[in-house]
C-alpha positions in Angstrom: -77.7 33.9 19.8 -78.2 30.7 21.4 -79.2 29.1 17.6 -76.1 30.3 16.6 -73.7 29.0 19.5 -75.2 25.7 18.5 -74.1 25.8 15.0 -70.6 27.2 16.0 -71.2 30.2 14.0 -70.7 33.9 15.0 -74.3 36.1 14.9 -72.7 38.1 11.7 -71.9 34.6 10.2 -75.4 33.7 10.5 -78.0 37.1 9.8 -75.1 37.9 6.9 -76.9 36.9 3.7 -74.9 35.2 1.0 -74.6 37.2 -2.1 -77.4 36.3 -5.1 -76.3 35.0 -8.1 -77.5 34.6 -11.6 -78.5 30.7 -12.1 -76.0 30.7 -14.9 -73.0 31.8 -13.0 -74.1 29.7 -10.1 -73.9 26.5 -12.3 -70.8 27.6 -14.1 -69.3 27.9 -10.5 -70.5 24.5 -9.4 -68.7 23.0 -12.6 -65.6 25.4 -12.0 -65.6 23.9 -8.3 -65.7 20.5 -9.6 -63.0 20.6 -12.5 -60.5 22.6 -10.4 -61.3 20.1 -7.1 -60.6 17.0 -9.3 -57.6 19.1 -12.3 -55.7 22.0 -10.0 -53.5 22.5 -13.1 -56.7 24.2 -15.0 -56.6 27.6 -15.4 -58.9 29.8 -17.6 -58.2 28.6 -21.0 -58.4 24.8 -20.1 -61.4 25.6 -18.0 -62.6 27.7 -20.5 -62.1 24.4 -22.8 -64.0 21.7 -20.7 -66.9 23.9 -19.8 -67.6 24.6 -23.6 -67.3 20.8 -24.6 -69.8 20.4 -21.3 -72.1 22.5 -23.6 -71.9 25.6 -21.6 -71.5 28.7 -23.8 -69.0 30.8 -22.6 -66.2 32.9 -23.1 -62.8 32.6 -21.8 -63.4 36.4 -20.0 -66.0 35.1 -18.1 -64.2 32.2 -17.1 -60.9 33.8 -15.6 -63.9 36.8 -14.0 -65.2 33.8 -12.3 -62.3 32.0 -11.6 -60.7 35.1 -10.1 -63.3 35.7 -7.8 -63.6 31.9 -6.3 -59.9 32.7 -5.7 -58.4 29.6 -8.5 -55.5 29.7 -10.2 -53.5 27.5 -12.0 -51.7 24.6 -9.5 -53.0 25.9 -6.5 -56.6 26.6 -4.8 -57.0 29.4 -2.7 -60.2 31.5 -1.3 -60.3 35.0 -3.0 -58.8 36.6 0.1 -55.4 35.4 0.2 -53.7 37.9 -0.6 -51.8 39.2 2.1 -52.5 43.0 3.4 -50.4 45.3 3.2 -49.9 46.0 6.8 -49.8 42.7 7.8 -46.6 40.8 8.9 -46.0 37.9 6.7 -43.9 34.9 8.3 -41.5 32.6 6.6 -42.3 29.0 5.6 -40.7 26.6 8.4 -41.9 23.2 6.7 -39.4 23.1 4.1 -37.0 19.3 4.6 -39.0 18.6 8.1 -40.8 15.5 8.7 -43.6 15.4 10.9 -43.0 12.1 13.0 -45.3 12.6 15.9 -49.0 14.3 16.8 -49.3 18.2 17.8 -45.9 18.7 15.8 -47.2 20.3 13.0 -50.9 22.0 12.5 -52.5 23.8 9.6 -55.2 25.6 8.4 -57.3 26.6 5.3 -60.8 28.1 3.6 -62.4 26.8 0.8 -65.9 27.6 -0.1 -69.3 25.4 -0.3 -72.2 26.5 -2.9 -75.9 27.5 -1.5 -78.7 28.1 -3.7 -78.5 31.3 -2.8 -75.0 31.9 -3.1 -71.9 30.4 -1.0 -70.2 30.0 2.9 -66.6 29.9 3.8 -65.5 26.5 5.9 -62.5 27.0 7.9 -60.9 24.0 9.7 -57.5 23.3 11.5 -56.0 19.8 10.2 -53.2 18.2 12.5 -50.0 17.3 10.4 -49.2 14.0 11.5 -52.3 12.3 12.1 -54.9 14.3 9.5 -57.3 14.3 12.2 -59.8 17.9 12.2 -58.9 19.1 14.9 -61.8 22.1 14.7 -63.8 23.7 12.0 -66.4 26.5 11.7 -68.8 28.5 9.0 -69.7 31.8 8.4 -71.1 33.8 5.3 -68.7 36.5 5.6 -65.0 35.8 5.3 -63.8 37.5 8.2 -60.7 36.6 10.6 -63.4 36.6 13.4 -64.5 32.6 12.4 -61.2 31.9 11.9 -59.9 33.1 15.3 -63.0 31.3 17.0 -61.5 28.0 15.1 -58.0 28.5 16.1 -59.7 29.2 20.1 -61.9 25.9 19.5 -58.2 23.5 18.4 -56.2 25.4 21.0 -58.8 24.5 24.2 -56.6 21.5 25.5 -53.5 21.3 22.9 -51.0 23.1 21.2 -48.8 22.6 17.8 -45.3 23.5 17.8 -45.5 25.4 14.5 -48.4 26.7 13.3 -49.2 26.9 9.3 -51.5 28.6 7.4 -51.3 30.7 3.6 -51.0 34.4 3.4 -54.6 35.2 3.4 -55.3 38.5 5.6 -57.6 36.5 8.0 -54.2 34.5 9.2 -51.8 37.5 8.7 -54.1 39.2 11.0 -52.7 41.0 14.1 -55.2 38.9 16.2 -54.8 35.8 14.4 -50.9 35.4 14.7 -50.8 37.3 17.4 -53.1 34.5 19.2 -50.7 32.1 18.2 -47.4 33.8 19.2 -49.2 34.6 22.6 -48.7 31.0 23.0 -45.4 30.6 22.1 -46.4 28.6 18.9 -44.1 29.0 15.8 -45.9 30.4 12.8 -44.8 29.3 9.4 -46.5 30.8 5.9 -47.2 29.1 2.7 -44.7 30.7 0.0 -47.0 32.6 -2.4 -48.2 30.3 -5.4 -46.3 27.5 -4.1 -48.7 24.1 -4.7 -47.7 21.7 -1.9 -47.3 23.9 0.8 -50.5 23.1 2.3 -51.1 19.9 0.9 -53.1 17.9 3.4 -55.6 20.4 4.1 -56.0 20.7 0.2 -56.6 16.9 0.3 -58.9 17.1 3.3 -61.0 20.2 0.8 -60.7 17.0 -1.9 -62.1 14.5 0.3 -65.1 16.6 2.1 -66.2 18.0 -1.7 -66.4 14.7 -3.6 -67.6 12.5 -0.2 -69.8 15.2 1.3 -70.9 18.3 -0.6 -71.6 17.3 -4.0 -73.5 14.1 -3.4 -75.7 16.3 -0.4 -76.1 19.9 -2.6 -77.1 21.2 0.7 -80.1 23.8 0.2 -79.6 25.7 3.6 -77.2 26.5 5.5 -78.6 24.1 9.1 -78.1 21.4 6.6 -74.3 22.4 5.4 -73.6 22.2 9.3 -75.3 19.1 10.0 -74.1 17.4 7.2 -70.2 18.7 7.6 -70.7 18.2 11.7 -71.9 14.4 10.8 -69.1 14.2 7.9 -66.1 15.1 10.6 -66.9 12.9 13.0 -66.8 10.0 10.4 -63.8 11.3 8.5 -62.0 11.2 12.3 -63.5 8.2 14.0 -64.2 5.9 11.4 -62.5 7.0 7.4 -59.3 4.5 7.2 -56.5 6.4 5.7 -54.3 4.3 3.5 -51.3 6.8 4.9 -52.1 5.7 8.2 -51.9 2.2 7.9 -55.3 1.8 7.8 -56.3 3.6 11.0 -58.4 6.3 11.5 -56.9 9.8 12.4 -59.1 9.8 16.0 -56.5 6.7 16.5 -53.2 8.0 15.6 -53.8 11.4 17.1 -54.9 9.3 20.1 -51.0 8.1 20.5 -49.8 11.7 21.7 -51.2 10.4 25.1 -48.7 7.4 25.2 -45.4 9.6 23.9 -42.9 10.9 26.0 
């Protein structure tokens, strides 16, 4: 328990083990990862395309299976869960024609996925609008809304955002996850379904931490995913320059909330 505090991870995200996969299909979804991170607009028959000139030999069925089950479509990344339940209260989108001027004004969240030898983990983190400083992140093996809510409780310890934005997936739609935030009196806004730049900056923060981070590293476990995420957040905050940003770091803008109003 007391490993697994240290690694921000709940005990079912830790003694879960990630599903085994043939080597085939685990190359095929490293490539997939790769071509959709760098091409969003791919979808099965273009991916189908690239993989077969990269001398894999596959068929386009396999290709949308796999696809489908990393969650990628066409335009717009999304972890295989998002699709809303049924039960679940979905909220409108509040972004449309505002513009985020000042820190805590806007936060939002996402999952994407990172490749083990044995299989894959789900990374959740909560990305503040204005600054694109990480505000909190967390792993698990099992996508459940538990990790999620424990990264929400981690980003809300000292702060709060005025709206709150995250996709339709059922961890977020989640009675306990929106109820959490409307407990705080924090407006909750909702990606429209298959809409590309909803989300945006968290999709470019899943951009930056694959082709900085997790492809160069090919972690082997998963004490050496954390690590090497934990060391990559605190460099992406405190010491990435973001061209947006002027050239400072998001530690440094997000630091000006204490000098507002």
């Amino acid at each position: 328990m007391t490993q697994c505090q240290l690694l921000g991870l709940s005990r079912s995200g830790w003694y879960a083990s990630p599903v085994p996969e043939s080597g085939l299909n685990q190359a095929l979804r490293g490539r997939i990862d790769r071509e959709y991170t760098a091409h969003p607009f791919y979808g099965s028959r273009r991916m189908t395309a690239v993989l077969r000139r990269a001398g894999y030999r596959v068929n386009r069925k396999r290709v949308s299976r796999l696809m489908t089950e990393m969650g990628l479509q066409a335009i717009y990344p999304k972890p295989a869960t998002s699709t809303p339940h049924p039960d679940h209260q979905v909220y409108p989108y509040l972004l449309r024609g505002v513009t985020v001027t000042v820190p805590d004004h806007v936060w939002s969240t996402d999952i994407t996925y990172i490749h083990l030898p044995g299989g894959f983990v789900y990374l959740a983190a909560i990305l503040d609008g204005y600054s694109r400083k990480v505000l909190a992140w967390r792993l698990s093996n099992p996508l459940e809304t538990r990790f999620c809510l424990d990264c929400l409780e981690d980003a809300l310890a000292d702060r709060q955002p005025v709206i709150f934005n995250t996709d339709q997936g059922a961890q977020f739609t989640s009675l306990a996850f929106s109820g959490r935030l409307a407990k705080a009196g924090i407006q909750i806004s909702m990606d429209g379904r298959g809409r590309a730049h909803d989300n945006i900056f968290v999709e470019r923060l899943w951009r930056s931490v694959k082709y900085e981070e997790v492809y160069p590293k090919a972690y082997d476990t998963l004490d050496q995913a954390y690590q090497g995420l934990e060391n990559y957040f605190k460099f992406y905050n405190d010491q990435r320059p973001h061209q947006a940003l002027n050239d400072r770091t998001p530690a440094e803008v997000y630091a000006d909330r204490l000098t507002l109003p």
